[in-house]
C-alpha positions as CSV (number, residue, x, y, z in Angstrom):
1,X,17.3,-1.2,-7.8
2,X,20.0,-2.8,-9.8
3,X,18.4,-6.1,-11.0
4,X,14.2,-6.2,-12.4
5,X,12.4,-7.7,-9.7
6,X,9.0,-9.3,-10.3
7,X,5.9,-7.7,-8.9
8,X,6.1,-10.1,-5.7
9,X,9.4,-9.4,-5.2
10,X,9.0,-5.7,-5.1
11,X,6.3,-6.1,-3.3
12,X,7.9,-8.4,-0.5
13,X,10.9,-5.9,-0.6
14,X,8.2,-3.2,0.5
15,X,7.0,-4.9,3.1
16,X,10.6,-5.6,4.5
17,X,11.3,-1.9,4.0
18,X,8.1,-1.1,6.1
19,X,9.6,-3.0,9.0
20,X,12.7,-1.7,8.5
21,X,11.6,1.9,9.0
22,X,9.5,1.1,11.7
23,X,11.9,0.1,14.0
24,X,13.4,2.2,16.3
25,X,17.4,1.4,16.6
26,X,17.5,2.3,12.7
27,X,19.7,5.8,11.3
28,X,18.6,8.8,9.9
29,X,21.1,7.8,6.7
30,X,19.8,4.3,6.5
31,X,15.6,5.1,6.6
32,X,16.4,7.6,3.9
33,X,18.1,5.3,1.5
34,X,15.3,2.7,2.4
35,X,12.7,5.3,1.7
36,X,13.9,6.2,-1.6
37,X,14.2,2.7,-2.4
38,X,10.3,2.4,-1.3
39,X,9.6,5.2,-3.2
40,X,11.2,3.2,-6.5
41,X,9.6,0.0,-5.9
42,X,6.2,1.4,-5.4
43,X,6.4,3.3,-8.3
44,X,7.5,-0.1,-10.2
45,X,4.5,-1.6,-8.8
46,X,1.7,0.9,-9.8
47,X,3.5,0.8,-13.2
48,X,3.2,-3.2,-12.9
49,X,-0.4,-2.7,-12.3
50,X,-1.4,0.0,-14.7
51,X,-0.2,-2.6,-17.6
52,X,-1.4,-5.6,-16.2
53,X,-4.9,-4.1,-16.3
54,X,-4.8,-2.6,-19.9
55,X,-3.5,-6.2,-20.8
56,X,-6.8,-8.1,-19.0
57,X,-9.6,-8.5,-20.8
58,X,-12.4,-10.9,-20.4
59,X,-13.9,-13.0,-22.7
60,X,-17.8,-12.4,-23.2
61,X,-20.5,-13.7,-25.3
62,X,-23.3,-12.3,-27.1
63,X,-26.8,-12.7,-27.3
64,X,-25.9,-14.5,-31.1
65,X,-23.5,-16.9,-29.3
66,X,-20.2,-15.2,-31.0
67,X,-17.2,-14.1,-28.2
68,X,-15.8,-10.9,-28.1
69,X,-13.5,-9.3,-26.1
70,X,-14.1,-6.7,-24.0
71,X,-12.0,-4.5,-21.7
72,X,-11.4,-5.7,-17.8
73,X,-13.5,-3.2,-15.4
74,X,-13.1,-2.7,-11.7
75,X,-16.4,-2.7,-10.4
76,X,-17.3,-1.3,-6.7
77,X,-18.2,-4.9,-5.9
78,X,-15.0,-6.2,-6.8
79,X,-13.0,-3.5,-4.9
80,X,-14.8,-4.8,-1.2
């Protein structure tokens, strides 16, 4: 992975790699360079992930009508 791709790019890339793998006709040489290429654009993608979420935040307000921040939470809801 010479050039930084953006999130959706790697992503898309995965996808393609997916496909790639799956298909029958490819070589033993060619699914293991695709996997270790998986293997480095998934692990650019949790990363990806991991900061976007410490960076989230929502805005709330109090009961005395000031805002504060407060830190983004999945909830169990949000994950269905």
């Amino acid at each position: 992975m010479a050039k930084k791709k953006s999130f959706e790019q790697s992503l898309k890339r995965l996808e393609e790699i997916v496909e790639n793998i799956e298909e029958e006709n490819i070589t033993l040489e060619d699914a293991v360079k695709l996997y270790k290429e998986g293997i480095e654009l998934s692990l650019y993608c949790k990363d990806s992930l991991d900061n976007a979420q410490q960076k989230i935040s929502e805005l709330k307000k109090s009961a005395d009508g000031l805002f504060y921040k407060e830190d983004f939470q999945i909830s169990e809801e949000d994950e269905d």
